[in-house]
C-alpha positions in Angstrom: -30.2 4.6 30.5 -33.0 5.0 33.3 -33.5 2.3 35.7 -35.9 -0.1 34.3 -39.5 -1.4 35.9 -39.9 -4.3 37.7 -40.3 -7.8 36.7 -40.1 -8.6 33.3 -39.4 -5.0 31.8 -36.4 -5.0 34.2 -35.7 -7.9 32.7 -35.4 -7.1 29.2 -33.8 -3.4 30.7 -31.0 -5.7 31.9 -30.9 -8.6 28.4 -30.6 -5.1 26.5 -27.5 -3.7 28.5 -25.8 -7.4 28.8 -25.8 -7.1 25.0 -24.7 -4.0 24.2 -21.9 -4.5 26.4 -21.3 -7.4 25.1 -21.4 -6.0 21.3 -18.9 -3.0 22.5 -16.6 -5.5 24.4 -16.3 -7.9 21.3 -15.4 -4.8 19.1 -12.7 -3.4 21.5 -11.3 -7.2 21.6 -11.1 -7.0 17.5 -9.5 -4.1 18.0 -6.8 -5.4 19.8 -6.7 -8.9 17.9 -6.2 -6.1 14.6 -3.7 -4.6 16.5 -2.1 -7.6 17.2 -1.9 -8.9 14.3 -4.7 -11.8 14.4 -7.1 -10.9 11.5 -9.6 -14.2 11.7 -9.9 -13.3 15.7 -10.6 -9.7 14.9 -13.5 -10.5 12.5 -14.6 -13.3 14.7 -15.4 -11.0 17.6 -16.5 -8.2 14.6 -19.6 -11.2 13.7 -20.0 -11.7 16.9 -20.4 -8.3 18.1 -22.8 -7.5 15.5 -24.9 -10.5 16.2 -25.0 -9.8 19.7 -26.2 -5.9 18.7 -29.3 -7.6 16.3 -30.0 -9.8 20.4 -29.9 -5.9 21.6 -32.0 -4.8 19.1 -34.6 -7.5 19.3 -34.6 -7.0 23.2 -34.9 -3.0 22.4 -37.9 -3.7 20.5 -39.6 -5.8 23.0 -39.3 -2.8 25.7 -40.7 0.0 23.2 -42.9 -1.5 20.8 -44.3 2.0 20.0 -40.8 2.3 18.0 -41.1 -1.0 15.8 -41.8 0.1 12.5 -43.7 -2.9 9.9 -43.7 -0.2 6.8 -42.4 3.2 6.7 -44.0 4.0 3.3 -47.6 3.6 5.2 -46.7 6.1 7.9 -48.1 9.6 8.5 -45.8 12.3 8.8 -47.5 13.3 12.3 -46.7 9.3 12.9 -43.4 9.6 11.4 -43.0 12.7 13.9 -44.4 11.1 16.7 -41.8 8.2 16.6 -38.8 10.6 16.6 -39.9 12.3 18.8 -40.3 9.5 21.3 -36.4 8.5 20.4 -35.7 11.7 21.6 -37.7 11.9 24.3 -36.2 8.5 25.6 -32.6 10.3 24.6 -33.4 13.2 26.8 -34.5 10.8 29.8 -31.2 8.7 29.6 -28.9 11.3 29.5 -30.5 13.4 32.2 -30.6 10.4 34.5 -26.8 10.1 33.7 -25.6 13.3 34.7 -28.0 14.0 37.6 -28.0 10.4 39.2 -25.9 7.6 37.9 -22.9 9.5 37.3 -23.3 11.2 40.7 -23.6 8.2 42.6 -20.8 6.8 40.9 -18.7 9.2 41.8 -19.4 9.2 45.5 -19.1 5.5 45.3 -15.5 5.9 43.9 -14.3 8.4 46.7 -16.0 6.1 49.2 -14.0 3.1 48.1 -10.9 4.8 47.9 -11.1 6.0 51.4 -12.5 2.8 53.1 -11.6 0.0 50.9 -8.8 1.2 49.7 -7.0 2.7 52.7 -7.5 -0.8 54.7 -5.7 -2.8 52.4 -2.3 -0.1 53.3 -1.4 -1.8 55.9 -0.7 -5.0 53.5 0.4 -3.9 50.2 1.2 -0.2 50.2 2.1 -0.4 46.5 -0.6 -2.0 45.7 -3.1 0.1 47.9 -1.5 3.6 46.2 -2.4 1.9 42.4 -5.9 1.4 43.6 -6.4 4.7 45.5 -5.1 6.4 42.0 -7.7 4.3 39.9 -9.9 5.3 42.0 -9.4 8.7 42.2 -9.5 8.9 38.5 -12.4 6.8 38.3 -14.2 9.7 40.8 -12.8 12.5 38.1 -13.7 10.9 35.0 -17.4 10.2 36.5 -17.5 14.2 37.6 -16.2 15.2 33.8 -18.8 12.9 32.6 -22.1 14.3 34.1 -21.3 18.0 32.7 -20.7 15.7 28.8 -24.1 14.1 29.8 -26.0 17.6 30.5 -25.1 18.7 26.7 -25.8 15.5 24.8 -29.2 16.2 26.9 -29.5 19.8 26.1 -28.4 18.6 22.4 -31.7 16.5 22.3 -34.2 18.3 23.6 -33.4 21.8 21.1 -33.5 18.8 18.6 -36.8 17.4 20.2 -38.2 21.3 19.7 -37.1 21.5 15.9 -38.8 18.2 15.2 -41.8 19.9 16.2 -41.4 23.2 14.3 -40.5 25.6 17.3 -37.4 26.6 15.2 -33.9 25.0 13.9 -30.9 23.2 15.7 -28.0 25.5 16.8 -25.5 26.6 18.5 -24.7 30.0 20.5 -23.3 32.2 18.6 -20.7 33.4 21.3 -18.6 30.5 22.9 -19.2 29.9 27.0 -16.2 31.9 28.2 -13.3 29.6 29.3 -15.0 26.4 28.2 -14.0 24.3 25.6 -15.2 20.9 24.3 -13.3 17.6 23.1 -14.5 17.1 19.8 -14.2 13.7 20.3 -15.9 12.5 22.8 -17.8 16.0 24.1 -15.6 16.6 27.3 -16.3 19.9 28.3 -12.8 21.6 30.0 -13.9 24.1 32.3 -11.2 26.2 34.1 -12.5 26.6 37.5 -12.7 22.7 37.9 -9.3 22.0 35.8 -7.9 18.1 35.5 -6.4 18.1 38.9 -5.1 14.3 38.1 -3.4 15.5 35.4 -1.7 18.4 37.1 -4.0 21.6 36.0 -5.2 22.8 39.1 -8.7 24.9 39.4 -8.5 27.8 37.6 -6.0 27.3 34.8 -7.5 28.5 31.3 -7.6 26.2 28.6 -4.6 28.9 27.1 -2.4 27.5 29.6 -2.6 23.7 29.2 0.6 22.5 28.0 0.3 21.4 24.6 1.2 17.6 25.4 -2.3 17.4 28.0 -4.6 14.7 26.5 -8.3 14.6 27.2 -8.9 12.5 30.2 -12.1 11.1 28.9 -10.7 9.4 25.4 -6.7 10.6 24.6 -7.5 13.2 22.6 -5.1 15.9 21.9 -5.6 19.6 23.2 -5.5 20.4 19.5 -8.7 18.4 19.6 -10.9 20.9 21.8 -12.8 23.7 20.5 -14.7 26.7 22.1 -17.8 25.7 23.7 -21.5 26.8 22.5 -24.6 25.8 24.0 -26.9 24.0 22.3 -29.7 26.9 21.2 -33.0 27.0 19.3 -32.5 29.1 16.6 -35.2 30.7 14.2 -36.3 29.0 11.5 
């Protein structure tokens, strides 16, 4: 998400993301309530989650009226075009601010913390301080795996932008990225010469070496879960 105008478009920027938290909080709490056992809480919080995701939408729609669509049937094509094109375009503009800015700043953040914040409160609680400096540190990975995941859904959008307008068809590389391979999951992208230091594979080890037990540090995922990696390519038509 790019940061949003001021005033009242910040506004609605900021009423958009409170719900869709809010929507994605409510399901992962009906997850554990189904978990748990509790079947009335779990659809409570379903209802409730979808309700706060129509709040979203309505917000959404407010923020990009060029997107609000009255009657498909009486649409163009070159209008139809036009409006995908502009959910891509906005796609593209998200995902790029994510993994050249947000997530970047994030991670700085983290390491900052961990250093200052962190290492004061070790001369109080020196249990406690370790659990936070770990948090932290994974917090710092996580946001550096993130901003390569970012880059492809990115790259993803705009060869999809370029097929909506006829420049050729949605691919992949033929040949894998030596070395790299991608959750597919969530779209964490395991490169060897960064590794998962938290996890114990230090830079350099090939994805051929991870024990078979690792788990994606992104969403749990199993190393049986990864696949070579292929850029996203524009291929002929």
């Amino acid at each position: 998400m790019t940061p949003a105008q001021p005033g009242t478009p910040a506004n609605l920027e900021a009423a958009f993301g409170g719900e869709s938290m809010a929507n994605r909080k409510y399901l992962f709490f009906a997850e554990v309530a189904k978990q748990l056992g509790n079947g009335d809480l779990a659809r409570l919080f379903r209802d409730t989650a979808n309700q706060e995701t129509e709040h979203a939408f309505a917000h959404f729609r407010l923020l990009h009226p060029e997107l609000v669509i009255d009657d498909p049937a009486a649409l163009s094509e070159a209008e139809k075009e036009a409006k995908l094109a502009r959910c891509l375009e906005l796609a593209i503009a998200g995902e790029t601010y994510e993994y050249t800015t947000m997530y970047p700043e994030f991670a700085a953040q983290a390491r900052a913390d961990r250093d200052a914040d962190a290492a004061a409160d070790f001369e109080e609680q020196i249990a406690e301080s370790q659990e936070h400096a770990a948090i932290f540190r994974r917090a710092a990975s996580n946001f550096g795996f993130l901003q390569p995941i970012e880059q492809h859904h990115a790259e993803r959008y705009t060869v999809a932008l370029e097929a909506l307008q006829g420049k050729g068809k949605a691919g992949e590389t033929a040949t894998p990225v030596a070395g790299k391979w991608i959750c597919k999951l969530c779209s964490m992208i395991y490169d060897p010469a960064v590794g998962d230091p938290d996890s114990g594979l230090a830079a350099g080890t090939p994805f051929e070496a991870i024990p078979a037990d690792w788990l994606c540090p992104i969403c749990g995922a199993r190393k049986a879960s990864f696949v070579p990696y292929r850029e996203p390519e524009l291929l002929a038509a």
